[in-house]
C-alpha atoms as a printed R data frame, in Angstrom:
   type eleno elety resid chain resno       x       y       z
1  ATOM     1    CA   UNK     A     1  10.227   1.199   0.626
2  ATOM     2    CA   UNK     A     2   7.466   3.427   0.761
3  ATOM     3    CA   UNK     A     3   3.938   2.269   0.728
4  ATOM     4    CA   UNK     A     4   0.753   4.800   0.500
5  ATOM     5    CA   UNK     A     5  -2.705   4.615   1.126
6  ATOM     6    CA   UNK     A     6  -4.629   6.578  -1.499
7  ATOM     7    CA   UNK     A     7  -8.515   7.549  -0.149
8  ATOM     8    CA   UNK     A     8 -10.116  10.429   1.648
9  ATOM     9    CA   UNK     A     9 -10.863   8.532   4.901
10 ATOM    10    CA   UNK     A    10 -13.657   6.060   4.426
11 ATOM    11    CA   UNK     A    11 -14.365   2.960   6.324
12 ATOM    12    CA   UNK     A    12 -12.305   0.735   3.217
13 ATOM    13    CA   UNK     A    13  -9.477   3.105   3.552
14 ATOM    14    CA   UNK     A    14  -8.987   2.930   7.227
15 ATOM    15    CA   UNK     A    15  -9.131  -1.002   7.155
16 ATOM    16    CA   UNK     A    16  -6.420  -1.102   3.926
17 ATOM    17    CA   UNK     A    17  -4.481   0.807   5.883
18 ATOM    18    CA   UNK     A    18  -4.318  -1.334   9.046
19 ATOM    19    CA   UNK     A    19  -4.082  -4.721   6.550
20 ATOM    20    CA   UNK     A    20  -1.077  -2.700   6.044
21 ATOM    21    CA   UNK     A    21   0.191  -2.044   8.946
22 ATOM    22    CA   UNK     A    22  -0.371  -5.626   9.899
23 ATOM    23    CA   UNK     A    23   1.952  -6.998   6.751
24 ATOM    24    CA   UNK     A    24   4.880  -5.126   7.564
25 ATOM    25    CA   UNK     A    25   4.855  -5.695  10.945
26 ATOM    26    CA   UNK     A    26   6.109  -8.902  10.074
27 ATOM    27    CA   UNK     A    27   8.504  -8.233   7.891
28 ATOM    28    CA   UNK     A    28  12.061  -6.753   8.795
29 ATOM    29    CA   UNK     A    29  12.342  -4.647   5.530
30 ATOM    30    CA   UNK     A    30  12.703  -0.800   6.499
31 ATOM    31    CA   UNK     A    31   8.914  -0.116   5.447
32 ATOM    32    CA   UNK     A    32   7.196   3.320   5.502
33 ATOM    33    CA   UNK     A    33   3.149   3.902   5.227
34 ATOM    34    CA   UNK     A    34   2.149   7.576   3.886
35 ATOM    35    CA   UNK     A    35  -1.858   7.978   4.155
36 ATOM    36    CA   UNK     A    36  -2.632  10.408   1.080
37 ATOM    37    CA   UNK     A    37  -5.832  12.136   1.316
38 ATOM    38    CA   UNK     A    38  -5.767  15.477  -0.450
39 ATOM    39    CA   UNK     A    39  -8.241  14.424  -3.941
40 ATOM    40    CA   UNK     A    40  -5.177  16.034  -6.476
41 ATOM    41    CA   UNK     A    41  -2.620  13.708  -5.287
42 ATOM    42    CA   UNK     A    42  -4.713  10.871  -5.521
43 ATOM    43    CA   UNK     A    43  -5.996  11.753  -9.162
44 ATOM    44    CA   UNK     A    44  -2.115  12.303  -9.846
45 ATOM    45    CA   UNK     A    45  -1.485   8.678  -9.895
46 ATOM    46    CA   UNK     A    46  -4.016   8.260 -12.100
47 ATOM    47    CA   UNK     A    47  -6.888   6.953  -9.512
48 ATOM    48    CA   UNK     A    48 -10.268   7.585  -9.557
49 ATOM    49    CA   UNK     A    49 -12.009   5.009  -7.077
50 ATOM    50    CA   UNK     A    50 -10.372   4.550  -3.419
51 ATOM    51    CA   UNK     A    51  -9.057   2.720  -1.589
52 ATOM    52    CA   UNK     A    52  -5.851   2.339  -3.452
53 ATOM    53    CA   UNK     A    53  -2.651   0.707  -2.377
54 ATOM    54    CA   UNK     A    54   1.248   2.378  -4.039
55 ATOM    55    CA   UNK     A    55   4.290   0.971  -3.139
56 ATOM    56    CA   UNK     A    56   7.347   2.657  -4.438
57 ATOM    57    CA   UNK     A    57   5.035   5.005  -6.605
58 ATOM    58    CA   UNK     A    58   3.600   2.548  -8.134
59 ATOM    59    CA   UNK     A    59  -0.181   1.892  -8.217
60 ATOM    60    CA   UNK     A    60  -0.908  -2.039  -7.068
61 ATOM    61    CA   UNK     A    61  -4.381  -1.826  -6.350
62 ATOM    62    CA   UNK     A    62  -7.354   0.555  -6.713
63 ATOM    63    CA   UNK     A    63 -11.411   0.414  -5.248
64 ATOM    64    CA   UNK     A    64 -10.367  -2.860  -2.878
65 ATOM    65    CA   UNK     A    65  -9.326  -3.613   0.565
66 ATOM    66    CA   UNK     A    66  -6.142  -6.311   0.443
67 ATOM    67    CA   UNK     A    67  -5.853  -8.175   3.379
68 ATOM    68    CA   UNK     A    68  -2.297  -8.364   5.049
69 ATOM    69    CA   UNK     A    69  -1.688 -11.629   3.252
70 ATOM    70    CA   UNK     A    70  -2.178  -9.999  -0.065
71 ATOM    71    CA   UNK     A    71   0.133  -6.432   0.605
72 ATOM    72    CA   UNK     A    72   3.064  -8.701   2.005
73 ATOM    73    CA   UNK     A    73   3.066 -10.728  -1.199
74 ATOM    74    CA   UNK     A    74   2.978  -7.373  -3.362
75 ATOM    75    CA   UNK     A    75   5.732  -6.466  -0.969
76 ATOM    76    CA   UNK     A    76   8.116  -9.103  -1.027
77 ATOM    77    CA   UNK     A    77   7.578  -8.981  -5.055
């Protein structure tokens, strides 16, 4: 499973990020976090405001920062 955090580096990005971190740390799945920052990527899935959480490629959440609770239930679904 691959899980990316779409933004350019802001404060909200940083802090999805380590909510994400934190949710797969307790998980045993085989779990890897991509930070994507370059702007054309991120418009390539389609998203406009950042933060924005993908897992598998697929967009889950766009312009909010999930806490650890909420990514492990998006991952374990």
């Amino acid at each position: 499973m691959v899980i990316k955090i779409l933004g350019t580096g802001c404060p909200k990005c940083k802090k999805l990020e380590e909510n994400a971190r934190q949710a797969i740390s307790s998980l045993s799945e085989d779990i890897t976090i991509e930070k994507v920052t370059d702007l054309n990527q991120i418009m390539n899935f389609g998203v406009m405001i950042t933060p924005a959480l993908v897992i598998d490629e697929e967009v889950k959440s766009v312009g909010k920062v999930l806490s650890s609770d909420a990514i492990k239930k998006l991952i374990e679904n």
